[in-house]
C-alpha distance (Angstrom), angle and dihedral (degrees) to the residues before:
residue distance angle dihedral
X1 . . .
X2 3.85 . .
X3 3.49 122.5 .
X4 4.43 85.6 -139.4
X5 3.60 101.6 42.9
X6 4.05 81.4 107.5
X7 3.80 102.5 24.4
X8 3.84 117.8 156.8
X9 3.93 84.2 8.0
X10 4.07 120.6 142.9
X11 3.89 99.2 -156.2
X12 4.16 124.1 177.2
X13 3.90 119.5 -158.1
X14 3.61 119.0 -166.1
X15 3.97 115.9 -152.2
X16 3.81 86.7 29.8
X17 4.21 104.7 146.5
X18 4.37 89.5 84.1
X19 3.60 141.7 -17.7
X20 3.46 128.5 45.8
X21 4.08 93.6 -27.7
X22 3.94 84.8 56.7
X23 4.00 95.4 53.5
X24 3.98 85.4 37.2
X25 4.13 93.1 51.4
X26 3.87 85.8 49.7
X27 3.61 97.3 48.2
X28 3.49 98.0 54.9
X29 3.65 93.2 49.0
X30 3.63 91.8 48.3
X31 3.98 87.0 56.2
X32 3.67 95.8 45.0
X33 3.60 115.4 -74.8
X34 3.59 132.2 133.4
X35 3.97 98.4 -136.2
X36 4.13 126.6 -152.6
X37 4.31 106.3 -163.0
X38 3.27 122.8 -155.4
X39 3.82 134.6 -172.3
X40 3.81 137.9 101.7
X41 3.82 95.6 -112.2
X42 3.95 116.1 123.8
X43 3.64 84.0 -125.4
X44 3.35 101.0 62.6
X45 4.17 97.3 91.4
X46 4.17 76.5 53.5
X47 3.42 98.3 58.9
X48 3.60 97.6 48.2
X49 3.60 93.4 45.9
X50 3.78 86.6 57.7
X51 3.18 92.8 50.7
X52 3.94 91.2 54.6
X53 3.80 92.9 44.3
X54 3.99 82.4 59.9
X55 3.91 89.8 59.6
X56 3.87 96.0 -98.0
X57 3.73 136.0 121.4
X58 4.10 121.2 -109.7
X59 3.49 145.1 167.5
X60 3.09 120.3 -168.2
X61 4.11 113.0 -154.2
X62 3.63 117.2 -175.3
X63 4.29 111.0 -138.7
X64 3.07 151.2 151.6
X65 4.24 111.9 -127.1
X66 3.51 96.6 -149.6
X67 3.64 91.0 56.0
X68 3.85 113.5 99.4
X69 4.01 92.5 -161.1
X70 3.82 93.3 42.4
X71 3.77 88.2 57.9
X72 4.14 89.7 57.7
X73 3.77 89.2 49.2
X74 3.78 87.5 50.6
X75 3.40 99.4 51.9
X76 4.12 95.1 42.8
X77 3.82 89.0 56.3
X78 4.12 87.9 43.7
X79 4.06 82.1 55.2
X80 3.40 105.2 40.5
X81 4.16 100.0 44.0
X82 4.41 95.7 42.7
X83 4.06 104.9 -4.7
X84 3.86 130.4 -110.4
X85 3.65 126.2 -1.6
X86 3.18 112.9 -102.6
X87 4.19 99.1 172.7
X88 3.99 131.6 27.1
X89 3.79 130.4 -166.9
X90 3.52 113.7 -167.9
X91 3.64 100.1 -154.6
X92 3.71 113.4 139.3
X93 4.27 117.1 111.2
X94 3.41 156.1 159.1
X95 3.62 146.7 -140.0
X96 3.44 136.6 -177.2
X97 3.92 112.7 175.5
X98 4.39 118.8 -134.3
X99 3.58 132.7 117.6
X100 3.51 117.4 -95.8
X101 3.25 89.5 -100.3
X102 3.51 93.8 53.1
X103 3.55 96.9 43.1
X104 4.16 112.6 111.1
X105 4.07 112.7 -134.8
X106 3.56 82.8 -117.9
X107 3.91 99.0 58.0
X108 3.89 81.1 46.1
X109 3.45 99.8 62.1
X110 3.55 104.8 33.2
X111 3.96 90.6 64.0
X112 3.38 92.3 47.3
X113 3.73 90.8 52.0
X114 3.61 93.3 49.9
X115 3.52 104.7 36.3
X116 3.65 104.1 34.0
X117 3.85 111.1 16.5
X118 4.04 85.7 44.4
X119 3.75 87.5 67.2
X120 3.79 92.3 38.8
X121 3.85 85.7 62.6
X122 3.89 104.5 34.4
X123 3.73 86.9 60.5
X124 4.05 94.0 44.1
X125 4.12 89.0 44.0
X126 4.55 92.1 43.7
X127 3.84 92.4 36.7
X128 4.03 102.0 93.9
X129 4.48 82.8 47.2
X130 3.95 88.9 43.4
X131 3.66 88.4 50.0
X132 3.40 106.9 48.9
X133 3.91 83.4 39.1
X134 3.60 95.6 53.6
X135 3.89 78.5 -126.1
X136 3.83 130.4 -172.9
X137 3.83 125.3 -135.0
X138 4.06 122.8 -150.6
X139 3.84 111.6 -168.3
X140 4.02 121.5 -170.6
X141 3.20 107.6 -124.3
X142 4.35 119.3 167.4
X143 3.54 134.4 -124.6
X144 4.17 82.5 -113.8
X145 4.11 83.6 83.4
X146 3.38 84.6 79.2
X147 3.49 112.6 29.0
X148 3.89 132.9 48.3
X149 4.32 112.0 -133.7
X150 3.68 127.8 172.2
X151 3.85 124.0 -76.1
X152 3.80 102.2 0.0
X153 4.23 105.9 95.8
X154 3.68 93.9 138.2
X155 3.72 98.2 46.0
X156 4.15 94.9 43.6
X157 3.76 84.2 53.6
X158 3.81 97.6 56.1
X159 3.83 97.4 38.8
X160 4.50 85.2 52.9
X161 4.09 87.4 38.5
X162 3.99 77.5 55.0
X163 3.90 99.6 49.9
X164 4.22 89.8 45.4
X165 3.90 87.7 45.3
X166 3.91 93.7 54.9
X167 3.82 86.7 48.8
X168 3.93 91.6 59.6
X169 4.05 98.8 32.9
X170 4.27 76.7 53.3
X171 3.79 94.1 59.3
X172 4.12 98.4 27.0
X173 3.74 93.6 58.8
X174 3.96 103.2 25.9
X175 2.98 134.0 146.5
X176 4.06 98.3 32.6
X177 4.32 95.0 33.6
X178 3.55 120.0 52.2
X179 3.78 115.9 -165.4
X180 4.08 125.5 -176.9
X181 3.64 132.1 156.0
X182 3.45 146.8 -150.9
X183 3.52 139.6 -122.3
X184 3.59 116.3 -164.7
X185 3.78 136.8 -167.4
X186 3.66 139.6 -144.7
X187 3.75 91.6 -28.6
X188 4.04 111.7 -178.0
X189 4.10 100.4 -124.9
X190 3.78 132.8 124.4
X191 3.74 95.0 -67.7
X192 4.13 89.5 71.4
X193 3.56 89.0 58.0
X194 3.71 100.1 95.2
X195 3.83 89.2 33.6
X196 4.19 109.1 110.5
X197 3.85 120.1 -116.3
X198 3.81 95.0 -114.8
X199 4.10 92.1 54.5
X200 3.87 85.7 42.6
X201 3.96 94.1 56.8
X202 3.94 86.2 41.8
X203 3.61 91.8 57.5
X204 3.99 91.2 46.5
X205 3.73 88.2 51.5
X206 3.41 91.3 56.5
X207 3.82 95.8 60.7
X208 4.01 133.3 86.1
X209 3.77 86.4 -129.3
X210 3.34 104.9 55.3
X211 4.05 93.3 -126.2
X212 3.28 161.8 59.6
X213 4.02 115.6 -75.2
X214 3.95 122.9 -126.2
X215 3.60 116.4 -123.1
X216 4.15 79.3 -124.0
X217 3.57 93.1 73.8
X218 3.37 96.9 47.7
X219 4.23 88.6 54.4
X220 3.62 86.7 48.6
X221 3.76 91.7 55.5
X222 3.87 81.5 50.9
X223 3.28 101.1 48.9
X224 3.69 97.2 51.7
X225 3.98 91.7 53.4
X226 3.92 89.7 47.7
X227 3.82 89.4 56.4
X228 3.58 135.4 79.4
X229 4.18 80.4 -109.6
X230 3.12 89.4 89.4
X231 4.09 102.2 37.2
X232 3.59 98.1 144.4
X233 4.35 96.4 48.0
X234 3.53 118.6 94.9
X235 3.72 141.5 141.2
X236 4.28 84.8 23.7
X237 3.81 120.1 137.6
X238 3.50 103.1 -155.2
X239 3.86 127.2 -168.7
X240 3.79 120.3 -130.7
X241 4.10 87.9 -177.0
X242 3.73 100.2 124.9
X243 3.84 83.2 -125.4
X244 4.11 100.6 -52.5
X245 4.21 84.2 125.7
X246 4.00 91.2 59.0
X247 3.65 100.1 30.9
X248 4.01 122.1 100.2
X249 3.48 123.7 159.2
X250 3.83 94.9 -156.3
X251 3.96 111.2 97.8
């Protein structure tokens, strides 16, 4: 890690207050970046007060990603407290587990607002600063693009939605925006908490690694895409699974 790799660099993250945008928000300040969080956690003002108290700059923006006019208020405070935006993660979720059958209209839409149409609209409200930037965008997408598991229809949709709409950001704003995503596995953040020890040590079983992943390796991944590292990678969905998407036990 190198405390330049982002120097001089405005960068938003979306679904910053914990998790993976949390340990992504911090890594890019810690390599240079002037970051702008964004959630509607309580703990969002925390996180970016940690992240000051580690030397770094933050802003911490309270929003909602599926709303168009929060996303011009986000990027006017970006501007006017470190300049144009020069890198977005679209990070921010949510999940609410039914079959599809189960699943309310209303439970439908409202992930796909968040987790998909949020991205839709970060992208359309940063892309004049990630243009003239020659920015890079990093969108969370989930290993459920690829693979079908019990009870979450709505959320698989938006997380493959996610990994088609980095393919067509890629070409539509290429060569001056670069935009990648990535798909991570059983990643060990709040969302495991209410998940039983017997499906926990299933899911580890299931993975080349052996493990659970830290939400740090994920915002490594991130931060490596986001940079001019990786100048000649876009429209990739890349898997930070420790193995779960080519493991099977079966012979």
């Amino acid at each position: 890690m190198t405390d330049s790799r982002h120097k001089g660099v405005t960068a938003v993250v979306t679904g910053a207050a914990q998790g993976i945008g949390e340990a992504t928000a911090r890594r890019l300040a810690a390599e240079g970046a002037s970051v702008v969080l964004t959630d509607l956690s309580p703990r969002l003002e925390e996180t970016a007060e940690r992240i000051r108290a580690e030397g770094g700059n933050a802003l911490a923006v309270r929003a909602d990603v599926s709303d168009e006019a929060a996303w011009d208020d986000v990027v006017a405070r970006a501007r006017g407290a470190f300049g144009p935006v020069g890198v977005l993660v679209s990070n921010a979720y949510t999940v609410e587990q039914a079959p599809a059958h189960e699943t309310t209209l209303a439970s439908w839409e409202r992930q796909l607002a968040v987790n998909l149409t949020g991205a839709f609209l970060g992208v359309r409200a940063c892309l004049d600063d990630l243009t003239a930037c020659a920015g890079g965008v990093v969108i969370t997408s989930s290993v459920h693009a690829w693979f079908g598991l019990p009870g979450r229809p709505a959320y698989a949709t938006t997380k493959g939605g996610l990994t088609a709409l980095t393919r067509q950001l890629a070409v539509e704003y290429g060569p001056r925006v670069r935009v990648n995503c990535v798909l991570p596995g059983p990643i060990l953040t709040a969302a495991w908490e209410d998940v039983d020890e017997e499906d926990r040590r299933t899911s580890v079983a299931q993975t080349a690694a052996g493990r659970f992943g830290d939400p740090d390796e994920v915002a490594s991944v991130i931060s490596f895409l986001a940079s001019g590292e990786a100048s000649y990678v876009t429209g990739t969905s890349l898997p930070v699974d420790g193995g779960w998407s080519i493991y099977k036990a079966s012979s």
